[in-house]
DOPATOR-780677 format. One record per residue (C-alpha): residue number from 1; residue in three letters; chain; x, y, z. Coordinates in pm, 1 decimal. Layout:
BEGIN
- NUM; ALA; A; X; Y; Z
...
//
This chain:
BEGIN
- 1; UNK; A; -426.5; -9366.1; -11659.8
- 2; UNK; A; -746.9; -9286.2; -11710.9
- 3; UNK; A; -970.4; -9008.8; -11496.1
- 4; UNK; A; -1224.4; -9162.6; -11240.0
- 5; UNK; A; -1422.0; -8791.2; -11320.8
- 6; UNK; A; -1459.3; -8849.6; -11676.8
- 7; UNK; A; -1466.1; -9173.9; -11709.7
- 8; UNK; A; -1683.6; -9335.8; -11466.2
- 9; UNK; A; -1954.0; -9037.2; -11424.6
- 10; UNK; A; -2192.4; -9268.6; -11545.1
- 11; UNK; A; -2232.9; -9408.8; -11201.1
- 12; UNK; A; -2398.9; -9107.3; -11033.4
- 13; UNK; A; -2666.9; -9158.6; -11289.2
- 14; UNK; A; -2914.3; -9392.8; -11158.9
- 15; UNK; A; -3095.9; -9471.3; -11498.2
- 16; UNK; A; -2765.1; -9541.3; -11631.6
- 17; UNK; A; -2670.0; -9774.1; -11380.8
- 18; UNK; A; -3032.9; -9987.3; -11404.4
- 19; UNK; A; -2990.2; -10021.9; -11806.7
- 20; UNK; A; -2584.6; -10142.2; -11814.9
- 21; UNK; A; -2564.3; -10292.9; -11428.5
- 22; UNK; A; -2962.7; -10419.4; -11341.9
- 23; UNK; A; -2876.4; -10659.4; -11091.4
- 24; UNK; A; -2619.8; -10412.6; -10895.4
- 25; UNK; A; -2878.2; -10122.1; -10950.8
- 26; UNK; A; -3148.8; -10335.7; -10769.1
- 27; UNK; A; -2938.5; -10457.9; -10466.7
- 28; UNK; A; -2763.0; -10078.0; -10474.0
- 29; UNK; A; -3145.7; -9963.9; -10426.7
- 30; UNK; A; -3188.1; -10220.8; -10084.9
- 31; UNK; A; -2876.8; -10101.2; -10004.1
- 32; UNK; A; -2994.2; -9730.3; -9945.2
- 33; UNK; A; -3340.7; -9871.6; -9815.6
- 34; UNK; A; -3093.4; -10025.7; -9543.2
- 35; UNK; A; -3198.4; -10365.8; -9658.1
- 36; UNK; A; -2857.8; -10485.9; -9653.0
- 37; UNK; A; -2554.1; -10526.2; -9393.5
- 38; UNK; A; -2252.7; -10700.1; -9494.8
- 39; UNK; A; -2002.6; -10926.0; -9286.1
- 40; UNK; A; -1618.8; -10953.2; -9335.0
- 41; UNK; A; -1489.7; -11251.7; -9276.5
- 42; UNK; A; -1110.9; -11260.2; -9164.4
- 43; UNK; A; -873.3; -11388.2; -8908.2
- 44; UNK; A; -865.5; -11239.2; -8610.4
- 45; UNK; A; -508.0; -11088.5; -8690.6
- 46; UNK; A; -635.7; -10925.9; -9001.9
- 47; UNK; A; -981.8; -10813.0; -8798.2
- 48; UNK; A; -710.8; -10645.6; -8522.2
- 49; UNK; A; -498.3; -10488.7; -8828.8
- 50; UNK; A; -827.6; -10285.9; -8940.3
- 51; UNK; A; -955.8; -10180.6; -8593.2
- 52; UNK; A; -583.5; -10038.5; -8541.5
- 53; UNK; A; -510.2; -9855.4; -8883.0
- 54; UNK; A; -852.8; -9778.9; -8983.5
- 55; UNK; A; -750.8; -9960.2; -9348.7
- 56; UNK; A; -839.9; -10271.1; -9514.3
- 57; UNK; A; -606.0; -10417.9; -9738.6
- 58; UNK; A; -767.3; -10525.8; -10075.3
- 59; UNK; A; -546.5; -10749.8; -10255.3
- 60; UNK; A; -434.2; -10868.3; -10562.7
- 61; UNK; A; -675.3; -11102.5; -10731.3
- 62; UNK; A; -414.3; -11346.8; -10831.8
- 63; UNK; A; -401.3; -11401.1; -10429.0
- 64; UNK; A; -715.6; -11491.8; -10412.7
- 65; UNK; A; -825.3; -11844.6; -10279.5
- 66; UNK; A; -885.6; -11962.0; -10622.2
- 67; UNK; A; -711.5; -11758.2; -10862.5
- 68; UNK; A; -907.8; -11886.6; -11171.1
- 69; UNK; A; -1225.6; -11708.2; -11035.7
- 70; UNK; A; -1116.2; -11354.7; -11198.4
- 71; UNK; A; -1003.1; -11605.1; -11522.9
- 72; UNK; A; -1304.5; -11776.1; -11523.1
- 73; UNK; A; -1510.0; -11504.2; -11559.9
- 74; UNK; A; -1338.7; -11325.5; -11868.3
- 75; UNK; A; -1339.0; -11650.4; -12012.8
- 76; UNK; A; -1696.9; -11697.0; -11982.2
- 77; UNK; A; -1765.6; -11305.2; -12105.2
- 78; UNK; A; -1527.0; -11427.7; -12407.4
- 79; UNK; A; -1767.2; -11684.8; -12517.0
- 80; UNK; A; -2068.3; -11556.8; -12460.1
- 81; UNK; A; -2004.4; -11225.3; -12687.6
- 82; UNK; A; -1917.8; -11522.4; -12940.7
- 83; UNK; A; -2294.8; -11624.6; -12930.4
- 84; UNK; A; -2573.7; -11479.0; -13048.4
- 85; UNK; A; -2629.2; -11319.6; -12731.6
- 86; UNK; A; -2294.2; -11133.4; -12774.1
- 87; UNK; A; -2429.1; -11061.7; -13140.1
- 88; UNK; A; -2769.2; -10917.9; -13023.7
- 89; UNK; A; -2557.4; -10677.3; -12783.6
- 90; UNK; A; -2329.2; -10521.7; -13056.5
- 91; UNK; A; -2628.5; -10466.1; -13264.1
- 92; UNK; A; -2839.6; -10250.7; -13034.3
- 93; UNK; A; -2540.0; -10060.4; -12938.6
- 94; UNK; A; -2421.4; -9974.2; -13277.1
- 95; UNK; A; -2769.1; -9908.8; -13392.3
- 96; UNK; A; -2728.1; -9598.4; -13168.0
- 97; UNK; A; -2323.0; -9537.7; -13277.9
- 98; UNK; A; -2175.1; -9739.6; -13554.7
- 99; UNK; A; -1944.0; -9976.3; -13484.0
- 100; UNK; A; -1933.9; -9843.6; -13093.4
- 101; UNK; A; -1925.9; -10229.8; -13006.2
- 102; UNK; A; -1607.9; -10264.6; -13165.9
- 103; UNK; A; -1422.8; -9995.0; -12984.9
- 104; UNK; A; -1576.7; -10154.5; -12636.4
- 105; UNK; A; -1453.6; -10498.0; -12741.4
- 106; UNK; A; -1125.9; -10412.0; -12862.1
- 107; UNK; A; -1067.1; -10193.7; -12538.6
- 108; UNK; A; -1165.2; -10487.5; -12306.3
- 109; UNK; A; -924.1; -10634.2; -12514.8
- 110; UNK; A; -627.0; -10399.1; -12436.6
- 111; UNK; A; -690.3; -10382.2; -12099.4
- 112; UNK; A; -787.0; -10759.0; -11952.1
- 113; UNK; A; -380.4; -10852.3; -11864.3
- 114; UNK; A; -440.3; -10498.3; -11676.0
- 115; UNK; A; -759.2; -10624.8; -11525.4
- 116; UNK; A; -623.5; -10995.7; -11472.5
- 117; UNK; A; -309.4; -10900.4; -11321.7
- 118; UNK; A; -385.2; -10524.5; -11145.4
- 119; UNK; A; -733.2; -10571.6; -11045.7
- 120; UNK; A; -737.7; -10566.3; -10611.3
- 121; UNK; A; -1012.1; -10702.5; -10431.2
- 122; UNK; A; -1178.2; -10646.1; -10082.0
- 123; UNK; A; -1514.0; -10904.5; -10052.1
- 124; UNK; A; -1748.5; -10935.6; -9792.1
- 125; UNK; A; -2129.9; -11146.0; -9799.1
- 126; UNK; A; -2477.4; -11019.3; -9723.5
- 127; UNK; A; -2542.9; -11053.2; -9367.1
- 128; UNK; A; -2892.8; -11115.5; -9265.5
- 129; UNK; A; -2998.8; -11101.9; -8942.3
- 130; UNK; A; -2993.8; -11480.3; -8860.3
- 131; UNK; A; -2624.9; -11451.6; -8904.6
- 132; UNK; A; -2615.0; -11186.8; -8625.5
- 133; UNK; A; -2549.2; -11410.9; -8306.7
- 134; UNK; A; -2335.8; -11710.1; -8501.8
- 135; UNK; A; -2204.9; -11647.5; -8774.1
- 136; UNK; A; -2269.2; -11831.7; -9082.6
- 137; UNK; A; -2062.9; -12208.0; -9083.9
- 138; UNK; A; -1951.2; -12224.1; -9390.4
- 139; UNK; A; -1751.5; -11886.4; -9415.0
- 140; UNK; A; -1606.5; -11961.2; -9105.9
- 141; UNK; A; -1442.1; -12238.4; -9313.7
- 142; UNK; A; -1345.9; -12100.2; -9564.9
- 143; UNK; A; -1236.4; -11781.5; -9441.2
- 144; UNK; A; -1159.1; -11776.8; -9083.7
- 145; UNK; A; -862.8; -11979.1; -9034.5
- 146; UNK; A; -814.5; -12156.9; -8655.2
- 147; UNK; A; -966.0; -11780.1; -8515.3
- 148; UNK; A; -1181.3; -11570.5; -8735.2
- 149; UNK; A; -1414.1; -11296.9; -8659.2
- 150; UNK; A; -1668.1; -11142.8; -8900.8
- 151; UNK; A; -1704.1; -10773.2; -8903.5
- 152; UNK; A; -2028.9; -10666.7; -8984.5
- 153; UNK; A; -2076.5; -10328.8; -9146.1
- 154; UNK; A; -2361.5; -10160.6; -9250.9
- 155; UNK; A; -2309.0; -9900.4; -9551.5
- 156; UNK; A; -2680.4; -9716.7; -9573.5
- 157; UNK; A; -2456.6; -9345.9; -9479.5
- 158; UNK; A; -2207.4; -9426.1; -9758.2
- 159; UNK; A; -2482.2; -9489.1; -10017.5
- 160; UNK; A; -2635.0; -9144.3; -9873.7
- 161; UNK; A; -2314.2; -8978.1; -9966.6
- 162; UNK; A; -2351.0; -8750.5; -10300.5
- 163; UNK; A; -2255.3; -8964.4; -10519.1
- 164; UNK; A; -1874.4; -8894.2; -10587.6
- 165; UNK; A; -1698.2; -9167.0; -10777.7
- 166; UNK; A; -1368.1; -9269.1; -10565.6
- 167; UNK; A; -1240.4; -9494.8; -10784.1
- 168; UNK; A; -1313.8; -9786.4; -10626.6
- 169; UNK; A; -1657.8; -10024.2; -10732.0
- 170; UNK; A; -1885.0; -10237.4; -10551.5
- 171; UNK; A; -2125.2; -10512.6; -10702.2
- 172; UNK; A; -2296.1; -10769.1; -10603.2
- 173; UNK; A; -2133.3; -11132.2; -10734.8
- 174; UNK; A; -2280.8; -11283.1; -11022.9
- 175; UNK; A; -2324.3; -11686.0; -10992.7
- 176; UNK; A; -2307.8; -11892.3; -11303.2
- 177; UNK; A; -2146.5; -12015.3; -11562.4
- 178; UNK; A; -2137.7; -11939.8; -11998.2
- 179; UNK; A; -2508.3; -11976.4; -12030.6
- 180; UNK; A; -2600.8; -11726.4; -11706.4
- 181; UNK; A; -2368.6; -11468.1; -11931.6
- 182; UNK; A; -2540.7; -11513.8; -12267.6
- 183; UNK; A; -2889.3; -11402.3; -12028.0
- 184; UNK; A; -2724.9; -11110.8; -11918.2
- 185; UNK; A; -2589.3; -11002.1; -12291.1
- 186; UNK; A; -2969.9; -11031.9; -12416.9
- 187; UNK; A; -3116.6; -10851.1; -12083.9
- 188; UNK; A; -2834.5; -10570.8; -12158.4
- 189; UNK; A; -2936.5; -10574.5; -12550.2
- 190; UNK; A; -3319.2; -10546.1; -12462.1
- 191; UNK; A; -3175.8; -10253.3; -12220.7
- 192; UNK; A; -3009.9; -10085.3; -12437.8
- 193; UNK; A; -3318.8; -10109.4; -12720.8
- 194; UNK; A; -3576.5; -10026.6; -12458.1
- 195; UNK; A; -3390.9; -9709.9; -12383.4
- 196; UNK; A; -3273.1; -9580.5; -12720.0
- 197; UNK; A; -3404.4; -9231.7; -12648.3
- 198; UNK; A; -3265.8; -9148.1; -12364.9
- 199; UNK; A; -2900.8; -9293.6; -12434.3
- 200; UNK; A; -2836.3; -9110.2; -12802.6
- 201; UNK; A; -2810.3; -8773.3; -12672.6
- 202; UNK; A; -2521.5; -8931.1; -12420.5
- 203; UNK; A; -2318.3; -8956.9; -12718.7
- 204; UNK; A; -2080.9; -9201.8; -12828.7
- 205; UNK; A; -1808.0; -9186.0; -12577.9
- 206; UNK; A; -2001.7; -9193.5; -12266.3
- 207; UNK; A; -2225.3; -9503.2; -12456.2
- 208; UNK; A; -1893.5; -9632.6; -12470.6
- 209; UNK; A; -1749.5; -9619.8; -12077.2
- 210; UNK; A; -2115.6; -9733.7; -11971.7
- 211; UNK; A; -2072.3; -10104.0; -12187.6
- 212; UNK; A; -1659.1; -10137.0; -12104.1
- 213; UNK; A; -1722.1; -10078.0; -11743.8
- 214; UNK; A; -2049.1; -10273.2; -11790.7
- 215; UNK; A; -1890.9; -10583.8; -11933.6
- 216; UNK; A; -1551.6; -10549.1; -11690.7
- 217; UNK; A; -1769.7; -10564.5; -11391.0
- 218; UNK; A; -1934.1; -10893.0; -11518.7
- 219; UNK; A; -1624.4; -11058.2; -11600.5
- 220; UNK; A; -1452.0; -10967.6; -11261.8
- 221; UNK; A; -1781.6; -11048.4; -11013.9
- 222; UNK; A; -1837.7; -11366.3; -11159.1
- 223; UNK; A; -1863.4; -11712.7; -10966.4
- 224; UNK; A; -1915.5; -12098.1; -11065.1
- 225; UNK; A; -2273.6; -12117.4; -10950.1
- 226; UNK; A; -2155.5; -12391.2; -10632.7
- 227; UNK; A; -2012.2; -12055.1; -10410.4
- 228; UNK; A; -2397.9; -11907.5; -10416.1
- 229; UNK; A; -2434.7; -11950.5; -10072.3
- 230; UNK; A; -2193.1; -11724.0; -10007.1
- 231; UNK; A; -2398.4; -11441.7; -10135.8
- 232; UNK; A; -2051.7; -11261.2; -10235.3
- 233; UNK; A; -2018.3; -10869.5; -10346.2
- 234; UNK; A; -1681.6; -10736.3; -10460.7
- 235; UNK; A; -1514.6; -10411.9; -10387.2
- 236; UNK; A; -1265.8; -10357.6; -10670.0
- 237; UNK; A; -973.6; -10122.3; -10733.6
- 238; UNK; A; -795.0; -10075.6; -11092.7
- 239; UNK; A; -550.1; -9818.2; -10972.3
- 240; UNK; A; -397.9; -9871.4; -11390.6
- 241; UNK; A; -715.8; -9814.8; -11519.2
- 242; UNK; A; -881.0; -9542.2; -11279.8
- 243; UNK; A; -712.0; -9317.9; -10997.9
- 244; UNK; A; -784.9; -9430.9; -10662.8
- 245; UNK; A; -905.2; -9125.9; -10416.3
- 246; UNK; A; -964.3; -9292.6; -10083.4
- 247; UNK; A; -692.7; -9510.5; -10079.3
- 248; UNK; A; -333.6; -9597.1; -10154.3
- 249; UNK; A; -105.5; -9896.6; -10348.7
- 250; UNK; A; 160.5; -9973.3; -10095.7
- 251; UNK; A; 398.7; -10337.9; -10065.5
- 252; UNK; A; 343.6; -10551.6; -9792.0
- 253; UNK; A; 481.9; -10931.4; -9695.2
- 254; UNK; A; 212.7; -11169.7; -9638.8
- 255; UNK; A; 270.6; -11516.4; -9526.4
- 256; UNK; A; 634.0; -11430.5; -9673.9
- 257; UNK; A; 516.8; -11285.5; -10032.8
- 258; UNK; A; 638.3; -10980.1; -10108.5
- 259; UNK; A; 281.5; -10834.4; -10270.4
- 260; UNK; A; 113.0; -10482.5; -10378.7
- 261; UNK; A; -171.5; -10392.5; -10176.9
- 262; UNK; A; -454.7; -10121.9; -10217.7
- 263; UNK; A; -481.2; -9966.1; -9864.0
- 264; UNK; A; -821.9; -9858.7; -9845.6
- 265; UNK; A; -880.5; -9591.4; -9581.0
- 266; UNK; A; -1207.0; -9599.9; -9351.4
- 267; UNK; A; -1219.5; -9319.0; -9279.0
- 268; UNK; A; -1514.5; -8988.7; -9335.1
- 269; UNK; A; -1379.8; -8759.4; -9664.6
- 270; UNK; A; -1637.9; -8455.5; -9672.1
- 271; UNK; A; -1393.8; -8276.8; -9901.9
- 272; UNK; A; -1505.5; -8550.9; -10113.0
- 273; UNK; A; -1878.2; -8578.7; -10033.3
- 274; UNK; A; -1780.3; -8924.1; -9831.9
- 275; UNK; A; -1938.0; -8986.2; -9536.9
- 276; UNK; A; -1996.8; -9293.0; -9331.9
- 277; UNK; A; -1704.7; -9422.6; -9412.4
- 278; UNK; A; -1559.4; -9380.1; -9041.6
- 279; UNK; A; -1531.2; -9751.6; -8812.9
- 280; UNK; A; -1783.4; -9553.4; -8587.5
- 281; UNK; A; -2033.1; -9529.0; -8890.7
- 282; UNK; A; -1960.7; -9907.1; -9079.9
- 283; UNK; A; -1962.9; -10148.0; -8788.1
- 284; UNK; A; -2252.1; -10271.6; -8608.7
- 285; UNK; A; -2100.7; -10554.5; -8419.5
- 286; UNK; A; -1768.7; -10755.5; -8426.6
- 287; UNK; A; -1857.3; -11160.0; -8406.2
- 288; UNK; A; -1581.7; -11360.6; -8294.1
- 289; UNK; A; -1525.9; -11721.5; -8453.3
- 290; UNK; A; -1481.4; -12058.3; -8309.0
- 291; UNK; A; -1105.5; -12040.8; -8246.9
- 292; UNK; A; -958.4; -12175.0; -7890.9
- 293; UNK; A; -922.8; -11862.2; -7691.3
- 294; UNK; A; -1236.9; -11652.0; -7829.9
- 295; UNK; A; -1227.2; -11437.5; -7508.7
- 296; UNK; A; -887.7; -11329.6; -7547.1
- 297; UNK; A; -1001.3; -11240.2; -7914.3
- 298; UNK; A; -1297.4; -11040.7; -7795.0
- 299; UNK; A; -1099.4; -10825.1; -7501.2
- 300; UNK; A; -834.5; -10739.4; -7751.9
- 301; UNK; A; -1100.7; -10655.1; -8020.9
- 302; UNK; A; -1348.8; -10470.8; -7757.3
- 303; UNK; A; -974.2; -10267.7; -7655.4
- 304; UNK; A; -946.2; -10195.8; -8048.7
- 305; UNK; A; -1295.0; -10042.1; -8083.1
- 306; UNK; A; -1299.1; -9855.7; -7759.9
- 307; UNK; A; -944.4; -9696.3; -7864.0
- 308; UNK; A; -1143.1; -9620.0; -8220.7
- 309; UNK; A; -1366.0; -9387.1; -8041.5
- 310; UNK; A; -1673.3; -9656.6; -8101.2
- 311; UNK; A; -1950.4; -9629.8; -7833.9
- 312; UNK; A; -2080.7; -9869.9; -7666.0
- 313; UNK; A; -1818.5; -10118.7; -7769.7
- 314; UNK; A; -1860.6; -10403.0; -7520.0
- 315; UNK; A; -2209.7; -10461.7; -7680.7
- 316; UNK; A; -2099.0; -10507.6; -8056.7
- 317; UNK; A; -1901.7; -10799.9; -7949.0
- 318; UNK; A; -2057.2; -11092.6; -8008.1
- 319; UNK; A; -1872.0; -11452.2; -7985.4
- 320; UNK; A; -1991.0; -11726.9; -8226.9
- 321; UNK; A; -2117.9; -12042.3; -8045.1
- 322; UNK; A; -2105.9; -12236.5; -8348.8
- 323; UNK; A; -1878.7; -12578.2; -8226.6
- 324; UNK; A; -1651.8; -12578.3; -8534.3
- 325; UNK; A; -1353.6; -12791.3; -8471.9
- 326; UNK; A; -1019.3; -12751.8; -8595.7
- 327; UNK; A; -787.6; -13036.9; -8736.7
//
């Protein structure tokens, strides 16, 4: 296994994060402007599991609701670093190392059946502030069920926190298909060339974890361009590939599969430099979905949050008067 210390260091280092992850870097920057809240969207069961264990489960991306999504995007990586946009990437990266590209390529290599088949995912979608009463339609669709509730959490403390890399990774979704990938190669190449100076004295190895981690990222947050609505970002666990410090593997049953689960604990870690990690800190309100006994919902919620120690919990429930009917 490889060290979350060594290995991904790079992401305490701003500049680093602009030249190999621009469009994370720029919504990572709103994100500690608290320009950005996020919603969960869940069932109401899975909504009452978090508020009573202080966890979320992120799981495996072969459960997702399309399971070609993780597939689809290491196929489109594959092709573009075909092109001449893949091409224009290895050479401004071994102009600073020789043959650096190679090692990246050949370790993405290596590790995508650890990727594809041990990467665990947690997603939620950018919230704005129309959202706040309703809801938005169609994730209530897709991800509600017959009662959903969105959880809306706002992470501003947790991107105040020093910086300590837990082993798990956030980024925004990338929307697109092969030729959206070749754009990002060539951005990444003119990156890379535009910051030549500042990136030798990194050396080799740290060059190195910067493109892998660079490249995995883009393969694993990608999405066919007809899901942009969603406005998707993707917390993601490797546990193979880097240690996991705020949370835990465990095996659960769900909907009678017998599946491994990352158990990812809300909870504040100032041994760790974490903090706003706590339910009190992430959730500004709790909006409950169209679903046939949404006051039920709601006292059962508002009876989670109060035992959580949240103030004020009455007035973070909200219930969605959106009239979505169920087959």
């Amino acid at each position: 296994m490889k060290t979350v210390d060594d290995d991904l260091a790079y992401l305490d280092d701003e500049r680093l994060v602009a030249i190999f992850q621009p469009l994370a870097a720029r919504k990572f920057k709103q994100l500690r402007q608290g320009k950005l809240r996020f919603a969960y969207y869940t069932t109401a069961e899975g909504a009452d599991g978090i508020l009573a264990t202080s966890t979320i489960w992120m799981r495996n991306a072969q459960t997702m609701n399309d399971a070609r999504e993780v597939m689809h995007g290491f196929e489109c990586l594959a092709r573009a670093l075909s092109t001449e946009a893949g091409t224009a990437l290895r050479q401004s990266m071994d102009e600073l190392h020789p043959d650096v590209s190679a090692e990246v390529i050949h370790d993405l290599s290596v590790w995508r059946p650890g990727m594809h088949y041990g990467t665990f995912l947690a997603c939620v979608s950018e919230h704005t502030s129309k959202d706040d009463e309703h809801g938005r339609l169609s994730m209530w669709r897709a991800y509600g069920g017959r009662a959903g509730v969105a959880i809306v959490i706002n992470l501003r403390k947790v991107m105040e926190s020093n910086g300590a890399v837990f082993g798990v990774q956030a980024s925004p979704v990338t929307y697109g298909l092969v030729n959206s990938f070749e754009e990002h190669l060539y951005r990444l190449a003119d990156n890379v060339r535009s910051n030549r100076e500042s990136l030798i004295p990194l050396g080799r190895k740290r060059l190195a974890i910067a493109a892998f981690d660079a490249l995995r990222m883009l393969a694993l947050c990608a999405k066919h361009p007809g899901f942009e609505e969603e406005q998707e970002w993707r917390v993601i666990a490797s546990p193979d590939l880097y240690e996991i410090k705020i949370g835990r593997r465990d095996i659960e049953v769900i909907r009678g599969v017998p599946q491994a689960v990352v158990k990812l604990q809300l909870r504040n870690r100032p041994e760790l430099g974490l903090d706003g990690m706590s339910l009190a800190d992430l959730i500004e309100r709790v909006i409950v979905g169209p679903c046939e006994f949404p006051h039920v919902v709601a006292d059962a919620l508002y009876r989670r949050l109060s035992a959580a120690g949240i103030p004020n919990a009455d007035a973070k429930i909200r219930l969605s008067q959106i009239p979505l009917r169920h087959s």
